[in-house]
C-alpha positions as CSV (number, residue, x, y, z in Angstrom):
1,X,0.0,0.0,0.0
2,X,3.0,2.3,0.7
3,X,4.4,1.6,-2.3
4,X,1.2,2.2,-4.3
5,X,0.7,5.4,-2.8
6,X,4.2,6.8,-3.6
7,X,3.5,6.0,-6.8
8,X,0.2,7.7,-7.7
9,X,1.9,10.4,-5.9
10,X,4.7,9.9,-8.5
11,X,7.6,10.8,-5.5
12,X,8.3,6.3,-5.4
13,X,11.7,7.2,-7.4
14,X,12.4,10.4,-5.2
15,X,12.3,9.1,-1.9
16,X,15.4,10.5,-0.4
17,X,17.4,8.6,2.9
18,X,17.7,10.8,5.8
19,X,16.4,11.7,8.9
20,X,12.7,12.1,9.7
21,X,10.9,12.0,12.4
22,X,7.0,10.5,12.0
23,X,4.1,11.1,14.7
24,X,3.1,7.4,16.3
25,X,-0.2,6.4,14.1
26,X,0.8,8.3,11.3
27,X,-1.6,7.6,7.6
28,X,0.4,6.5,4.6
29,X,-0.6,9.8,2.9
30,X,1.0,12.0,6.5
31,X,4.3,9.6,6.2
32,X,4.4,10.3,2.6
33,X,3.9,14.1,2.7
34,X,6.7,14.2,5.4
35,X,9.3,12.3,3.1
36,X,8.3,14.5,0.1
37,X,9.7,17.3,1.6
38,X,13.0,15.9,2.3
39,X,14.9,14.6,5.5
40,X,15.0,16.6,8.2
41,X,19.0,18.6,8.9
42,X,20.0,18.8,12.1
43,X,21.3,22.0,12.2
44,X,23.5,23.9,14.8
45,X,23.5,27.6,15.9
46,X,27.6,28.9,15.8
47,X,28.6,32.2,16.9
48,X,31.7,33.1,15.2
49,X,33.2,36.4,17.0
50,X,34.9,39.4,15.5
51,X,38.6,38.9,15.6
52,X,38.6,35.0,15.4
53,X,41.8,34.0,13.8
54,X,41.2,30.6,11.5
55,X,41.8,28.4,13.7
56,X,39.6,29.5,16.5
57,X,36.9,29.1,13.8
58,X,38.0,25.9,13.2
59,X,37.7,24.5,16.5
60,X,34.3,26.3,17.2
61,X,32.7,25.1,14.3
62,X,34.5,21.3,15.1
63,X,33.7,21.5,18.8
64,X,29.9,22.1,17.3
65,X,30.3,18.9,14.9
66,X,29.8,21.1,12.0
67,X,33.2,20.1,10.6
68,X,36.4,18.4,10.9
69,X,39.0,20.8,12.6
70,X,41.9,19.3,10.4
71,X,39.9,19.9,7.2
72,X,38.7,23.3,7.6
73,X,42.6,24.3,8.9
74,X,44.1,23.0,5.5
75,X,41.5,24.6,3.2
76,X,40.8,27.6,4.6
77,X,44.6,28.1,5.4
78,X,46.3,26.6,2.2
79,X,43.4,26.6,-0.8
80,X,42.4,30.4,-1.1
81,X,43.3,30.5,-4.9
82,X,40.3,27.3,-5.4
83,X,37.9,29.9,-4.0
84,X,38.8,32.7,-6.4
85,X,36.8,31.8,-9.2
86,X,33.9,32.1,-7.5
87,X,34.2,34.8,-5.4
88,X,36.2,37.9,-7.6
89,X,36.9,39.8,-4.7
90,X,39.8,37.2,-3.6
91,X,41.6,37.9,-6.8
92,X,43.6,40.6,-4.7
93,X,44.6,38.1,-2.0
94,X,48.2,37.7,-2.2
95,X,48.3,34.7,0.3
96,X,47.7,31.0,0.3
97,X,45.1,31.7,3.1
98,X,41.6,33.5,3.7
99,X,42.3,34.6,6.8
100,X,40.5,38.4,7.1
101,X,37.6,37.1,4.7
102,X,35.6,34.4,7.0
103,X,33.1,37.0,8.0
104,X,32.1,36.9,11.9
105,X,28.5,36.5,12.7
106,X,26.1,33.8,14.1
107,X,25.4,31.6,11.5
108,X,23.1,27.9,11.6
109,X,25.4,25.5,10.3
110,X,24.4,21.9,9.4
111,X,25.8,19.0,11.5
112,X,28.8,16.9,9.7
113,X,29.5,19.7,6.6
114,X,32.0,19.6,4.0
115,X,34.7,21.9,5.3
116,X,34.9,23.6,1.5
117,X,30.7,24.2,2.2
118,X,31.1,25.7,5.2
119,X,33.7,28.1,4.4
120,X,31.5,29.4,1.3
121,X,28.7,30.1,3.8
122,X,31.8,32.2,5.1
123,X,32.8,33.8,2.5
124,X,29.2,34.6,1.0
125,X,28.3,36.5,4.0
126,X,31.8,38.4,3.4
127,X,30.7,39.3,-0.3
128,X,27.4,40.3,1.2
129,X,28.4,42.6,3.7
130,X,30.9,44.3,1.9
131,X,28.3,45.4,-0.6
132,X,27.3,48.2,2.1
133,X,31.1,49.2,2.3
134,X,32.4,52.1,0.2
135,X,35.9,51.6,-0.5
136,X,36.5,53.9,-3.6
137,X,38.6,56.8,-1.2
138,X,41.3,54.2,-0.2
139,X,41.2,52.6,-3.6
140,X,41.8,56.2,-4.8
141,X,44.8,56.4,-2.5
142,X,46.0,52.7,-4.2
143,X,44.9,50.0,-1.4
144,X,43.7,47.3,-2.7
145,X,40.6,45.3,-0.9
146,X,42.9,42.9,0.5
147,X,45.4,46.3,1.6
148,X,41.8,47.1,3.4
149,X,40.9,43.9,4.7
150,X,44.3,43.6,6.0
151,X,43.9,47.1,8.0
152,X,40.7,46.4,9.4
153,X,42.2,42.9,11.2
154,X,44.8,45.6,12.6
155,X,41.9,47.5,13.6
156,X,40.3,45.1,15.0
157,X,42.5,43.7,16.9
158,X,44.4,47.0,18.1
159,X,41.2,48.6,18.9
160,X,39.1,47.5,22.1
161,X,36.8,50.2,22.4
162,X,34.4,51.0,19.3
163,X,34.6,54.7,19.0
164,X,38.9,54.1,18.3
165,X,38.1,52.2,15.2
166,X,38.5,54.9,13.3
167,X,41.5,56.5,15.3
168,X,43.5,53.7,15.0
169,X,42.8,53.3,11.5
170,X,43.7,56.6,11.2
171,X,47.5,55.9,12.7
172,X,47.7,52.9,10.7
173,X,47.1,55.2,7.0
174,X,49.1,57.9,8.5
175,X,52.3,56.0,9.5
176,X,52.0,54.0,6.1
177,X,52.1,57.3,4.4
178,X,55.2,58.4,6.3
179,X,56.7,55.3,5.3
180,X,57.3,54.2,9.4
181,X,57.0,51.3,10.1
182,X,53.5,49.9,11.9
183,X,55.1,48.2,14.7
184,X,51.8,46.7,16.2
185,X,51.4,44.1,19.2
186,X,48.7,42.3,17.2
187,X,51.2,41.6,14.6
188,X,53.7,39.9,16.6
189,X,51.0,38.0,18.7
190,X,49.9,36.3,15.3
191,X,53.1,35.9,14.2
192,X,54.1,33.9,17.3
193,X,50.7,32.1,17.4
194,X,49.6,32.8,20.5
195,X,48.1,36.0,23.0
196,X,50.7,37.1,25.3
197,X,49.6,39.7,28.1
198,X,53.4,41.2,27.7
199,X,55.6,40.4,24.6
200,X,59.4,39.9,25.5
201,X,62.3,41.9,23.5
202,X,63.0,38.1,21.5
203,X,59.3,38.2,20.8
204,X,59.5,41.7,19.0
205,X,62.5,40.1,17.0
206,X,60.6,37.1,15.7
207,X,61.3,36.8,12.7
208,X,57.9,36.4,10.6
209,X,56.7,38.6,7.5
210,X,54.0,39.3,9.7
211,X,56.3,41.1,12.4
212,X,55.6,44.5,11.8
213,X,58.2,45.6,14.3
214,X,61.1,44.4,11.9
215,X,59.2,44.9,8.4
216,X,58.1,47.2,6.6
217,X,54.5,48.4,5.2
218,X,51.4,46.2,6.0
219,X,52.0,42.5,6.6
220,X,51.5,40.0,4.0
221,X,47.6,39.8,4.8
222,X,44.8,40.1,7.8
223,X,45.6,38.6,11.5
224,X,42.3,37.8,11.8
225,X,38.5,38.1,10.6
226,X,37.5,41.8,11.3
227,X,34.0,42.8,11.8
228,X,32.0,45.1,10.1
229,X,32.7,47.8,12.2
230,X,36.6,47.1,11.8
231,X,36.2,46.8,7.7
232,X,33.9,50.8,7.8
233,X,37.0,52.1,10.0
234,X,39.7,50.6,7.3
235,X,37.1,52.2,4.3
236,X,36.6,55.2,6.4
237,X,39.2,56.3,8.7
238,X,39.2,59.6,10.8
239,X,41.4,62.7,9.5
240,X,43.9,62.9,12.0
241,X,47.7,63.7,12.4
242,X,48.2,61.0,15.0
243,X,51.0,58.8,14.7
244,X,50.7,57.0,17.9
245,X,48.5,55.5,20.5
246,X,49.2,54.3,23.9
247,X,46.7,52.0,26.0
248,X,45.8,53.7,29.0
249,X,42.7,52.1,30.9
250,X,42.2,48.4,31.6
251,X,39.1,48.7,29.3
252,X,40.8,49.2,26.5
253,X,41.0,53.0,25.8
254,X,43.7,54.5,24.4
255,X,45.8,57.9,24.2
256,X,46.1,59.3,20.5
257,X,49.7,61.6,20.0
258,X,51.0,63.3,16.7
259,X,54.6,63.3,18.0
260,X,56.8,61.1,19.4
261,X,57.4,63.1,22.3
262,X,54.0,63.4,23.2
263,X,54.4,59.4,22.5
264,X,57.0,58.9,25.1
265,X,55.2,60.9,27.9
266,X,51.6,58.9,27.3
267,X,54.0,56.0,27.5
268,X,55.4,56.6,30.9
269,X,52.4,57.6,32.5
270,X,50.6,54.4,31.2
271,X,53.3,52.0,31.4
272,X,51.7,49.8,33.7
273,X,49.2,49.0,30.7
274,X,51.7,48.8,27.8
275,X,52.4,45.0,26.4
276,X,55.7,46.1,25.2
277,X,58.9,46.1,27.2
């Protein structure tokens, strides 16, 4: 009788295996119009936080059972050119890795993906949001979206409190333009691979591309996944002559200086808060 009815129904050939979940007593026409419309997905909420390197997502998303951690780390870390074709906008990514574009929001994954799946749900929600971004003024200036994805990581991680986006973005632009070099904590803490509270004199030495202590211009590409927020601050930075910033409350705050005098000063008051020797 099952069968009889799946097939006036004409679904007998498109019965799909999966999981479903019937209601005790259930007619042949209810089971029937519960298997047409598929098997049921478990699905999983993630939140994904602004600032999550790649492998923090990967071990959210693993520790969730949306992927394998080992998977998601190779792909998303070593395939970046596979994903070019079908997202334009990583045509400018000079790295193996897509760091900076694995945009951070709360998703609702399915249990058990492909790791390449998951990371275009990713790297949709990039495309998307960007949409509402005007980067034409830096472009004008010669960044590149990947020069501005990069920034924004900075900005994001240099920046704890929201209203400094901006500010520091603005330091960031102006010391590039002055050809100095960025010298920035964040870059040294993802060059090591790990957050230090204070890095040590051999830490500032490391020797990474990404050391921005020791190299010049921006490093090779993003520390991180920045935010929205972080991304309007790299499109949109404030018009300042600051060239320097020191932390100066434990919530994150920070003093802005043009000189490096001024610098020095902010420095010594603050110096219980500085990560720097």
């Amino acid at each position: 009788l099952f069968r009889l009815a799946s097939q006036q129904k004409g679904i007998d050939r498109a019965l799909l295996p999966g999981t479903y979940t019937f209601a005790l007593g259930s007619s042949i026409d209810e089971a029937l119009a519960v298997i047409e419309k598929g098997p049921q997905v478990e699905t999983v909420t993630v939140v994904i936080p602004e600032g999550f390197t790649i492998r923090q997502i990967a071990e959210r998303l693993a520790k969730a059972g949306v992927v394998d951690r080992d998977e998601f780390m190779n792909v998303a870390s070593k395939e970046a050119a596979s994903f070019a074709s079908d997202f334009p906008f990583l045509g400018e990514n000079r790295t193996s890795t897509l760091e900076g574009y694995l945009f951070p929001k709360t998703y609702s994954f399915r249990k058990n993906m492909d790791a390449r799946e998951a990371i275009e749900v990713l790297l949709r929600q990039f495309e998307k949001e960007m949409r509402d971004i005007d980067t034409g003024d830096m472009r004008a200036r010669g960044f590149t979206l990947h020069d501005i994805v990069t920034i924004a990581s900075l900005v994001e991680r240099e920046a704890q409190v929201a209203e400094e986006r901006p500010l520091v973005a603005s330091v960031i632009y102006n010391r590039l333009q002055k050809k100095m070099k960025l010298q920035l904590c964040a870059t040294v803490q993802y060059a090591l691979g790990q957050s230090k509270p204070r890095l040590t004199n051999k830490d500032l030495a490391v020797d990474s591309p990404y050391n921005t202590y020791i190299h010049d211009g921006l490093p090779p590409g993003p520390i991180c996944n920045p935010g929205k927020a972080s991304l309007e601050a790299a499109a949109k930075p404030a018009r300042t002559r600051y060239l320097y910033y020191v932390l100066s409350t434990e919530k994150g705050h920070h003093v802005f200086t043009e000189t490096y005098a001024e610098f020095l000063r902010a420095k010594a008051r603050y110096k219980r808060f500085s990560q720097t020797p």
